[in-house]
N, C-alpha and C positions, 0 to 999 in steps of 0.2 A: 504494500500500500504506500501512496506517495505522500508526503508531507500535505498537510492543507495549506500552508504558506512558508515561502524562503526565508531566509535569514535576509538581514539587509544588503550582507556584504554575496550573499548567494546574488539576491536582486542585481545590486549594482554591476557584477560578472556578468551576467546577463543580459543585460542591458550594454556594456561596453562589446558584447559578443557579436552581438546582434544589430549592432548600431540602432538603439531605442535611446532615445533621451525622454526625461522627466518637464515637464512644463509648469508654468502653473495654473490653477482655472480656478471658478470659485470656491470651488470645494477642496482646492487643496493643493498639494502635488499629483500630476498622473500621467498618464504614459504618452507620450507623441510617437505613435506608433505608423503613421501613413498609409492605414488603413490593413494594418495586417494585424491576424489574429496572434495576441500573446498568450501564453498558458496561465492559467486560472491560479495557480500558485505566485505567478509573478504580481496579478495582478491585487490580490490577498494581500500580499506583501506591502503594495505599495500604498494600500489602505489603513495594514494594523500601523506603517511605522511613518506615516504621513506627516506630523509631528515632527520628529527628526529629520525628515526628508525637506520639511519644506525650514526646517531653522539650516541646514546644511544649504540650502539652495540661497538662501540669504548671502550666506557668507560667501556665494562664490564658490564652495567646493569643488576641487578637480573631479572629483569623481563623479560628478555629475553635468559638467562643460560635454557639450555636444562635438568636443573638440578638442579634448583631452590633451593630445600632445603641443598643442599648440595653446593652451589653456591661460599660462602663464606670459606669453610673449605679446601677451593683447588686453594686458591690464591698463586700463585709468584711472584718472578721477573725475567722477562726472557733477561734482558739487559737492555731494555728500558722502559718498565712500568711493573707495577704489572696487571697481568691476572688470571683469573680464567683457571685453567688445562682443565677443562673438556670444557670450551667455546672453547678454542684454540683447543686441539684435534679435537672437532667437527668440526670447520674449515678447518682444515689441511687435514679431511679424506673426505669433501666436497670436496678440492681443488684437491686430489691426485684422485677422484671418477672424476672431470669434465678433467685432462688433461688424463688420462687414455681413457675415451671416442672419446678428440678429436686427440688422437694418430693414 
């Protein structure tokens, strides 16, 4: 029998495997998958430890840069803290893709 949900660090393996990145929406952290089916464990995961995931996503964490290797060489300061370029863009084009829909 299989796990009902991963570990976080099972998740985030996962996800760098698979090239899935985490987004955010209003419920939380959750998968930007592009329309492809995840396993139900990952998806578990990304719910029990949402909390963690979205205080990790604040901060910038590489482990969750859609862009990992290149995660650190595209830091700024955009006013208020220092971010990663490519983390923000990927937000921003999340966010201008969900009000565009709900227009």
């Amino acid at each position: 029998m299989s796990k009902a949900y991963m570990s976080i660090q099972e998740a985030m393996q996962y996800c760098k495997a698979h090239t899935v990145f985490l987004v955010h929406t209003d419920n939380g952290p959750d998968l930007w998958t592009n329309g492809r089916k995840m396993p139900m464990p990952l998806r578990r995961a990304i719910f029990k430890h949402r909390e963690q995931l979205a205080t990790m996503m604040q901060a910038g964490d590489k482990q969750l840069c859609p862009a990992r290797d290149l995660h650190f060489l595209h830091w700024c300061w955009n006013g208020e803290r220092e971010v990663c370029e490519l983390c923000e863009q990927v937000e921003d084009s999340m966010t201008a893709q969900d009000n565009h829909r709900s227009a």
